[in-house]
C-alpha positions in Angstrom: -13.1 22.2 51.2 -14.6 20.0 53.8 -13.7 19.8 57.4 -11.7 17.1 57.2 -9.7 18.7 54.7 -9.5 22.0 57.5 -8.0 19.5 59.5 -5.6 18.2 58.0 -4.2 21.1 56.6 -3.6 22.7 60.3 -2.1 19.6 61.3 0.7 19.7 58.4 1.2 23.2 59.1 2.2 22.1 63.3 4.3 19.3 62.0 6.2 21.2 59.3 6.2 24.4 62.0 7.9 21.5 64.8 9.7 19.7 62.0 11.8 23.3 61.0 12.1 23.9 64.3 13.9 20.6 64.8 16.4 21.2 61.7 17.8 24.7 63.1 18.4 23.3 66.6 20.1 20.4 64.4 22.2 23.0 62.0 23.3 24.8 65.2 24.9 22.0 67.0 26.6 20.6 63.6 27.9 24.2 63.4 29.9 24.3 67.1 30.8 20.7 66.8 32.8 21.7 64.0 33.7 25.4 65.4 34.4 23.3 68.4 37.3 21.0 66.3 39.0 23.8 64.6 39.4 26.5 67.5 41.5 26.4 69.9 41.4 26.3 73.9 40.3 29.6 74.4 38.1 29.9 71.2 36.9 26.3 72.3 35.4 27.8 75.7 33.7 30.4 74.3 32.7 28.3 71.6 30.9 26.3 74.8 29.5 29.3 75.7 27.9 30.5 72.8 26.7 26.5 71.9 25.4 26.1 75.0 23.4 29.4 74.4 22.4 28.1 71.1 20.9 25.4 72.8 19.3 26.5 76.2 17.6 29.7 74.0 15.8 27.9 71.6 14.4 25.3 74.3 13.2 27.9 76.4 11.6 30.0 73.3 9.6 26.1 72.3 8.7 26.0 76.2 7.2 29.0 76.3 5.6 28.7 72.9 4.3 25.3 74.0 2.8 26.4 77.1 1.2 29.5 75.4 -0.3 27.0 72.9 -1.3 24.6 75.9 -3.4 27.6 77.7 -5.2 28.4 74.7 -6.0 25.3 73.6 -7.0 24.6 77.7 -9.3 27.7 77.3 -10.9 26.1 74.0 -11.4 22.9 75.6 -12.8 24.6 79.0 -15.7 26.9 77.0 -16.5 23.4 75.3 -17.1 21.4 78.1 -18.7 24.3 80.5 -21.7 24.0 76.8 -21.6 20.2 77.7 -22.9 20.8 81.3 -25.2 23.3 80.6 -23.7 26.7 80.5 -25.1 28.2 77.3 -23.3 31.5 77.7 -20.1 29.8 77.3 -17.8 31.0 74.3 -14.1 30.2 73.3 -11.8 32.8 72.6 -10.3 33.3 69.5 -6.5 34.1 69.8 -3.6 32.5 69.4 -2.1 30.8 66.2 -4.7 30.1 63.0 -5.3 26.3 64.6 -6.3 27.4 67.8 -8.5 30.7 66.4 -10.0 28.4 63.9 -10.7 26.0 67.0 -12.6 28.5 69.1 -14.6 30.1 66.2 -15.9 26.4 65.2 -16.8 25.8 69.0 -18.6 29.3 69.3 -20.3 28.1 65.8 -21.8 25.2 67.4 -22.1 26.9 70.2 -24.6 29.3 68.5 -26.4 26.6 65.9 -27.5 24.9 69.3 -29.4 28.3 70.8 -30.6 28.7 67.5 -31.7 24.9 67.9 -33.0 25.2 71.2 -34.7 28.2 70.9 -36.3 26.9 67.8 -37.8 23.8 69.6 -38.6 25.7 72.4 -40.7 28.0 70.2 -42.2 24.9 68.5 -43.1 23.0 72.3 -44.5 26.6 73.1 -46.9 27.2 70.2 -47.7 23.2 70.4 -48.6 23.7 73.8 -51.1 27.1 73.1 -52.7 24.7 70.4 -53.9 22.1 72.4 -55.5 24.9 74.8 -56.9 26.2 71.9 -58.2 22.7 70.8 -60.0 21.9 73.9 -61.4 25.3 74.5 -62.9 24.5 70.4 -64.3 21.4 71.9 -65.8 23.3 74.2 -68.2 24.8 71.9 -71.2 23.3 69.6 -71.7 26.1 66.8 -69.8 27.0 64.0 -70.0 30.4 64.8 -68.5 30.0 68.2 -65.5 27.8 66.9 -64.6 30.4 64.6 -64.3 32.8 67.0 -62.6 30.8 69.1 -59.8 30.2 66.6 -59.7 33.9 65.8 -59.2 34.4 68.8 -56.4 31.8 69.7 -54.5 32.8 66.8 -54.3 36.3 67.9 -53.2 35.8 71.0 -50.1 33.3 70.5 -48.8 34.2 67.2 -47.7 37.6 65.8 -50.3 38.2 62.9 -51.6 41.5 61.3 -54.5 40.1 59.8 -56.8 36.9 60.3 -59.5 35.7 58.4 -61.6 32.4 57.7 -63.3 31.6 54.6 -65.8 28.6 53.9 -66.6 26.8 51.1 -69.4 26.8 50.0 -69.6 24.0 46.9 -67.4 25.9 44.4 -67.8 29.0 45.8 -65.8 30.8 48.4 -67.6 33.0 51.4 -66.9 34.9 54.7 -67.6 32.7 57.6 -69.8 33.5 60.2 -67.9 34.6 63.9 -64.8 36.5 62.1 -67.1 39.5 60.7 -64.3 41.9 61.3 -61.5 40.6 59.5 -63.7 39.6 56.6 -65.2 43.6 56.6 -61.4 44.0 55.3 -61.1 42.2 52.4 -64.4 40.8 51.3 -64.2 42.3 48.2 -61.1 39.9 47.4 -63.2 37.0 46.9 -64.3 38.9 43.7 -60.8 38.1 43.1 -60.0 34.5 43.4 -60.3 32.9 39.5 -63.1 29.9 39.1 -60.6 27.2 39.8 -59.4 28.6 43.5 -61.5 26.3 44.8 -60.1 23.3 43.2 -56.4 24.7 43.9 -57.3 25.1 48.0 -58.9 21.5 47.7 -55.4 20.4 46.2 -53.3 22.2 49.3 -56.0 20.6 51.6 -55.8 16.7 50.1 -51.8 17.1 51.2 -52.5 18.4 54.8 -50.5 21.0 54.1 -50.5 24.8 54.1 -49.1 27.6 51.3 -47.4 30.2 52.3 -45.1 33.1 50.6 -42.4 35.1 52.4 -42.6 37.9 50.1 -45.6 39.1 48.8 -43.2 41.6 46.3 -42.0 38.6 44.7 -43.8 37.1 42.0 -46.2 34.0 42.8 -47.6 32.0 40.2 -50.3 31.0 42.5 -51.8 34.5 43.1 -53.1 36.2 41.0 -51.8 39.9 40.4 -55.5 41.2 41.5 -54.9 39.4 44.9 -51.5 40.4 45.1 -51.8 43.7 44.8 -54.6 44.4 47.0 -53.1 42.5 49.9 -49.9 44.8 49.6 -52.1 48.0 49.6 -52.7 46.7 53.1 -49.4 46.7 53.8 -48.8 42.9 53.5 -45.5 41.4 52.8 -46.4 37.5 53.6 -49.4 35.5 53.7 -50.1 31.8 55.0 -53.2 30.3 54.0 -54.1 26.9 55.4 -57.6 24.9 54.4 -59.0 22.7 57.0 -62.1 19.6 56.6 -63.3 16.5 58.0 -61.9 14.1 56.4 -61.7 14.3 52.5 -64.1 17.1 52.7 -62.2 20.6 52.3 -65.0 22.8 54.8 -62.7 26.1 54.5 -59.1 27.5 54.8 -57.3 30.1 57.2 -55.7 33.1 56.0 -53.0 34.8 57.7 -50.5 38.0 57.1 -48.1 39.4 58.3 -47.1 43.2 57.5 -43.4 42.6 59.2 -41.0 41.6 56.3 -38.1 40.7 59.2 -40.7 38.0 60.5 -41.2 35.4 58.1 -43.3 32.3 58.6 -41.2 29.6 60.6 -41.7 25.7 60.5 -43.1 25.6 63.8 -45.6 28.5 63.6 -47.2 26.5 60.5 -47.1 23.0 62.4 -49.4 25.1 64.9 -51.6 26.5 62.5 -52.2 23.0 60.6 -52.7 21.4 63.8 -55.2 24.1 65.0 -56.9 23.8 61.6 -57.7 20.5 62.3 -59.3 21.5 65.2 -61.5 23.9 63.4 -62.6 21.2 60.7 -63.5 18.1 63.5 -65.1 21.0 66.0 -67.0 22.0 62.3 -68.0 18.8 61.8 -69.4 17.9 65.2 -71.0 21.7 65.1 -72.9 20.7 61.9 -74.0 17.4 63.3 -75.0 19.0 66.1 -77.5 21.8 64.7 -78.8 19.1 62.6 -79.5 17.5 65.5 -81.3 20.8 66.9 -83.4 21.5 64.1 -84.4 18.0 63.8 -85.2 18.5 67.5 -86.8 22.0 67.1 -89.4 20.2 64.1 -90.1 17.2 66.8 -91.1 20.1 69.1 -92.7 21.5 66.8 -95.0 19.1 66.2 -95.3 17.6 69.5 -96.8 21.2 70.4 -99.2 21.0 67.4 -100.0 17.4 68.6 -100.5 18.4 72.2 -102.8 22.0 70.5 -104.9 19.5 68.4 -105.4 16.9 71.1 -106.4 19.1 73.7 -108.9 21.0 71.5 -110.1 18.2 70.4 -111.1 16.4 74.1 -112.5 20.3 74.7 -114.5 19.8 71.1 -115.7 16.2 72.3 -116.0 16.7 76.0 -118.8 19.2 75.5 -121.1 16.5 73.6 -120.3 13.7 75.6 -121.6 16.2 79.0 -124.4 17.0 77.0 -125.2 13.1 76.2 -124.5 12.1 80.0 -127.1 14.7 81.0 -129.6 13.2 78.6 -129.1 9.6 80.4 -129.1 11.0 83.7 -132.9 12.3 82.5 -133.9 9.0 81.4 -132.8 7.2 83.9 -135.1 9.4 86.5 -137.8 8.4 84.8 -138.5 12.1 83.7 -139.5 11.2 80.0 -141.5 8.6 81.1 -141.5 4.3 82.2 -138.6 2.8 81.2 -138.9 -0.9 80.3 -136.1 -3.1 82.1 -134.6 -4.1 78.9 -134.3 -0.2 78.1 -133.1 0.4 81.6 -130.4 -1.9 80.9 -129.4 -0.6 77.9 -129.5 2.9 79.0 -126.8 1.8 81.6 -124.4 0.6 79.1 -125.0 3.9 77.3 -124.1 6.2 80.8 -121.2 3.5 81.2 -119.3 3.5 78.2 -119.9 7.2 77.8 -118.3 8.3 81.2 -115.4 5.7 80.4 -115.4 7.8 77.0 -115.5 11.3 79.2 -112.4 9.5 81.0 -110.4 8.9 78.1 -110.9 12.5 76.9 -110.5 14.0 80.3 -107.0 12.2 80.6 -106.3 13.6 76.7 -106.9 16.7 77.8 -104.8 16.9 81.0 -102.0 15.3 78.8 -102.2 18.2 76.4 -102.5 20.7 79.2 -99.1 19.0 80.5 -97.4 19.4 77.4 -98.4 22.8 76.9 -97.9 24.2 80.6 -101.3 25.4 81.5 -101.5 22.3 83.9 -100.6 23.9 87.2 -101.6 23.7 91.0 -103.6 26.5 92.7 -102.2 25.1 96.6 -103.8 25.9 99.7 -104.5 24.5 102.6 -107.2 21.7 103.0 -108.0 18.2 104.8 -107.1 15.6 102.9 -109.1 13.1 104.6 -112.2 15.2 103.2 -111.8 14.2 99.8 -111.4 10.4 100.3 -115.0 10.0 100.8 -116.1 11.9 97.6 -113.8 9.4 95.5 -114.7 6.4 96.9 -118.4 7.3 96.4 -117.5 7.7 92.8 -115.9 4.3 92.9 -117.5 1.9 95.1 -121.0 1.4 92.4 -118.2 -0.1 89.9 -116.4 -2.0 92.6 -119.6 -4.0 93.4 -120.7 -4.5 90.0 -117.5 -6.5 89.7 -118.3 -8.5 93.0 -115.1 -6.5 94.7 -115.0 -6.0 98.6 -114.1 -2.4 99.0 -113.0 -1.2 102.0 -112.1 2.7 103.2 -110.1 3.0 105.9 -110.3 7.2 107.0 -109.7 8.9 110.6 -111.5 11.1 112.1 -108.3 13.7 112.8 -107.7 16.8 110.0 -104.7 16.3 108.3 -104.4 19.3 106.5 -101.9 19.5 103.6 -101.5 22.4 100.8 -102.8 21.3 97.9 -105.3 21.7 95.0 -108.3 19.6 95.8 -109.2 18.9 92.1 -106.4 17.3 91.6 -106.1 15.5 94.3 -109.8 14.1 93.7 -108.1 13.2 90.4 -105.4 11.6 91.7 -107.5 9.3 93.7 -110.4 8.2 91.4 -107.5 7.7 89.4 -105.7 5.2 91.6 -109.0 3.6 92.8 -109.9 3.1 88.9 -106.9 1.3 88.0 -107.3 -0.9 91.4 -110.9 -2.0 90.8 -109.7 -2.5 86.8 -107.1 -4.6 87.3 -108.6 -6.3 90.2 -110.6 -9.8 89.2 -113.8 -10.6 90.8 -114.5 -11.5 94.9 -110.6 -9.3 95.2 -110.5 -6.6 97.4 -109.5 -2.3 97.1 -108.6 -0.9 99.8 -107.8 3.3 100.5 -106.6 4.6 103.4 -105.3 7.9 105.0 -102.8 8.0 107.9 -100.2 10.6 109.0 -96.4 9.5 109.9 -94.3 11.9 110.9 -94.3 15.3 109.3 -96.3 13.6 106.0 -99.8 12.3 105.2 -100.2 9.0 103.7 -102.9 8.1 101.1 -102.3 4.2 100.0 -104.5 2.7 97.7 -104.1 -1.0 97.8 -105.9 -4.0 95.6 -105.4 -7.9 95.3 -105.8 -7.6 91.7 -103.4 -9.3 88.7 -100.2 -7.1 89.8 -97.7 -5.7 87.6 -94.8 -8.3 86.4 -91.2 -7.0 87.8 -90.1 -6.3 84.0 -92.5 -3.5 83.5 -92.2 -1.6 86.6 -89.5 0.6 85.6 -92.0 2.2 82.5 -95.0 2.0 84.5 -95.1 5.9 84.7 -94.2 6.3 80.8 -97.3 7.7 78.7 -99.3 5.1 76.7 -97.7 2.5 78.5 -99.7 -0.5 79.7 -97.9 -3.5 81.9 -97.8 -6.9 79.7 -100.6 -9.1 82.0 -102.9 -6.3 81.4 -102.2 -6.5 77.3 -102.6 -10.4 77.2 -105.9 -10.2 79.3 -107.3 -7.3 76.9 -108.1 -5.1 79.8 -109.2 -1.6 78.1 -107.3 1.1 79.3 -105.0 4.5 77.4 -102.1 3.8 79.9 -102.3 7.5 80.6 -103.6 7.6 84.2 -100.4 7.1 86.4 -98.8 9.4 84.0 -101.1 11.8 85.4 -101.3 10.6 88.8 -97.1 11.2 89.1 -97.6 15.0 87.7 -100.2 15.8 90.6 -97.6 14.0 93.1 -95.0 16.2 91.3 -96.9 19.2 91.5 -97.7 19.1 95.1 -93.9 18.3 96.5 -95.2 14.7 97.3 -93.5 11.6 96.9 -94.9 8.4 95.0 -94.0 4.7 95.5 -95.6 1.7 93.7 -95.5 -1.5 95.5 -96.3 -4.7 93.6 -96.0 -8.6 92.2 -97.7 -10.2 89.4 -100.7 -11.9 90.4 -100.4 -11.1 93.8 -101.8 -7.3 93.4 -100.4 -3.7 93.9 -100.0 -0.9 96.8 -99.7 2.6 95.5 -98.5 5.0 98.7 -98.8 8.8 97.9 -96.7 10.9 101.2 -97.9 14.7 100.8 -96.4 16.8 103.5 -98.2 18.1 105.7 -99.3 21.8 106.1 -100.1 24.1 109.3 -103.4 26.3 108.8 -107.1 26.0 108.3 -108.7 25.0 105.4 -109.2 27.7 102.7 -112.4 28.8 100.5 -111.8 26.5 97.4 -112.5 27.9 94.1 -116.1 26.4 94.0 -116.8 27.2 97.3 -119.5 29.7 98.0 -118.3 32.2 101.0 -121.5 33.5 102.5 -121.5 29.7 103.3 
């Protein structure tokens, strides 16, 4: 019987109960009207009597029925409405006719299906709420092993589990994952278990985002097999919820949960959580795989930058020794030690020590490249007069500055300005920046270097009128192997490795570099090194009894 039918039913009970009750006040006056006609003056009198007794006793038994019936119902309608406003503790109280008990005990139903309600979704806002911490603190991480644990972990700590593991697949085969060793130390052996097509079955759950789970582990489950079964009961398991995860249509693995409680079954909202945390695990799975792809990709490209960088600089160590050897040899000749040399052999003997010291270059700025790359190329710093070492570099320079018709000026005080550095590298630094001026610099220009202190700093600038460097190429003017456009089109030689070097040395000595410059109206190079109380130090080819 529905509860419309309920209804009804109690109200034709009240009207027939009001209807009776209507009839016997009826039958009761009928009766002394006609007692009333046949008795005489005294009988009439007490005939009043009694009839008005008959009368005023039933009305007051109805009033006081009425207004019992009224307070109950009031009481009914009270617990109601104290629900509607928020007093969840509320209950009607069943007494009174069948109506009235029926009417609290429905009330106090619905009473208790909304806790249950509330306290359901309240459960379900509370384990949505632990996922998404969960999910961001996956995020978080960028290896497989790492996300696992994480999960493990989450899963512990906001719902009531005996047992966790994950398991991967593998192809067709099923394996422990890596980061949930425990839990798989358990039950490994149950993957000797699963039958050939568990894989296939999982990949099934998995294609309907869903999750399989069995309240009772006692009861039979066509999807288990008996093996599987009974081992997870020897461990005291009464209900299990396994739940695959992937990226996208690829099934990556699949959670496995028990319980050992058989009063706790698995509720909606507990598996909502679980599936959405299982995405989780298969996008952070994902990325993670990406990722170490990524790193050993990275690790190879290492790998053989270091061999590259090995080869290179054992190379310019295997050539450098030759190419000394050769420049030796010219230097001989040229003295005139072996004998006369005829102008036209002269000449050609020049082009021989030129091109073979622009060779020694090249291989010198190989070598300091591969020294870079491989660490060894550090600064021994102590203190010494930078305004010694300008000299010694422009002496190196200014014989190729006049052979291309260049003015070359050198502009040096006579003060110490003494800075901690490593005077090999500094010389370095400077034939560098006073080879790429008179290089780039066309005939009847002008170099100019020049030392000054400012402040707390010493300034080396190296300055030229030469073909500039065009606006576009200025931000990869320090990038290895790079050479500016203008240079390119004019087929200046050049391995686009000496600012590369010059900006390590800057680096090296807590300096700062600026590069000042405009196509075709030439380029200022300003080096600031800081300067450095002391006297200058023995350097390492210094001889101390001098």
């Amino acid at each position: 019987m529905g509860d419309g039918d309920r209804g009804a039913v109690r109200e034709s009970r009240s009207i027939i109960f009001y209807a009776w009750a209507g009839l016997a006040v009826q039958s009761v006056l009928a009766a002394g009207v006609i007692a009333f006609a046949l008795m005489g003056a005294a009988g009439q009198r007490s005939a009043i009597a009694l009839l008005a007794a008959g009368l005023v006793l039933p009305v007051i038994a109805i009033t006081v029925g009425m207004h019992r019936v009224s307070r109950q119902l009031h009481a009914a309608t009270t617990a109601a409405r104290s629900r509607a406003l928020g007093d969840t503790a509320a209950r009607a109280v069943p007494e009174g006719p069948a109506d009235i008990r029926e009417l609290a005990l429905s009330i106090n139903f619905l009473a208790d299906e909304g806790d249950r309600a509330r306290a359901t979704e309240g459960e379900r806002t509370r384990l949505h709420a632990n996922a998404r911490q969960a999910s961001i603190r996956i995020r978080e991480h960028l290896h497989g092993e790492a996300i696992i644990r994480e999960a493990v972990t989450a899963i512990r700590e906001h719902l009531a589990v005996d047992f966790v593991a994950v398991g991967m697949v593998s192809g067709e085969r099923l394996t422990p994952a890596d980061g949930n060793p425990d839990a798989w130390g358990q039950v490994a052996d149950t993957v000797g278990y699963f039958p050939p097509d568990s894989v296939g079955w999982i990949r099934n759950v998995y294609r309907h985002r869903s999750s399989y789970r069995v309240q009772d582990l006692h009861a039979q489950a066509e999807e288990i097999t008996p093996e599987i079964r009974k081992f997870l009961l020897s461990q005291g398991a009464t209900s299990l919820l396994l739940t695959p995860f992937g990226a996208g249509q690829e099934l990556l693995g699949y959670l496995t949960l028990l319980r050992n409680d058989p009063g706790n079954p698995w509720t909606q909202a507990e598996i909502e959580a679980v599936e959405s945390l299982a995405g989780d695990i298969g996008r952070g799975l994902e990325h993670a795989r990406l990722y170490e792809g990524e790193e050993r990709l990275v690790a190879e490209l290492k790998s053989l930058d270091r061999a590259k960088a090995t080869f290179l600089a054992s190379a310019s160590h295997d050539l450098r020794t030759p190419l000394t050897s050769i420049i030796s040899y010219v230097e001989l000749l040229s003295d005139s030690e072996a004998g006369l040399l005829q102008p036209d052999q002269a000449q050609m003997l020049d082009a021989v020590d030129r091109n073979t010291r622009r060779l020694k270059t090249a291989i010198e700025d190989m070598l300091t490249i591969s020294k870079i790359d491989l660490g060894a190329f550090t600064s021994r710093l102590y203190p010494i007069d930078l305004t010694s070492l300008v000299p010694a570099a422009a002496d190196v320079i200014r014989p190729s500055a006049a052979a291309r018709g260049l003015e070359f000026e050198m502009n040096c005080p006579d003060q110490v300005l003494m800075v901690e550095g490593d005077p090999e590298q500094l010389d370095r630094m400077l034939v560098n920046l006073l080879s790429n001026a008179v290089k780039y610099t066309p005939g009847g220009g002008r170099v100019t270097v020049s030392v000054a202190q400012e402040g707390s700093s010493a300034v080396l600038t190296v300055a030229d009128t030469g073909i500039g460097i065009p606006a576009t190429d200025q931000e990869s003017l320090f990038t290895r192997f790079f050479r500016a456009s203008n240079a390119v089109e004019l087929a200046i030689p050049g391995s686009g490795l000496g600012l590369s070097i010059v900006r390590t040395i800057v680096a090296n000595h807590h300096a700062e570099l600026s590069v000042e410059s405009a196509q075709d109206r030439g380029t200022k190079v300003t080096v600031r090194i800081p300067l450095g109380g002391g006297t200058p130090a023995a350097g390492p080819n210094d001889d101390p009894a001098q």
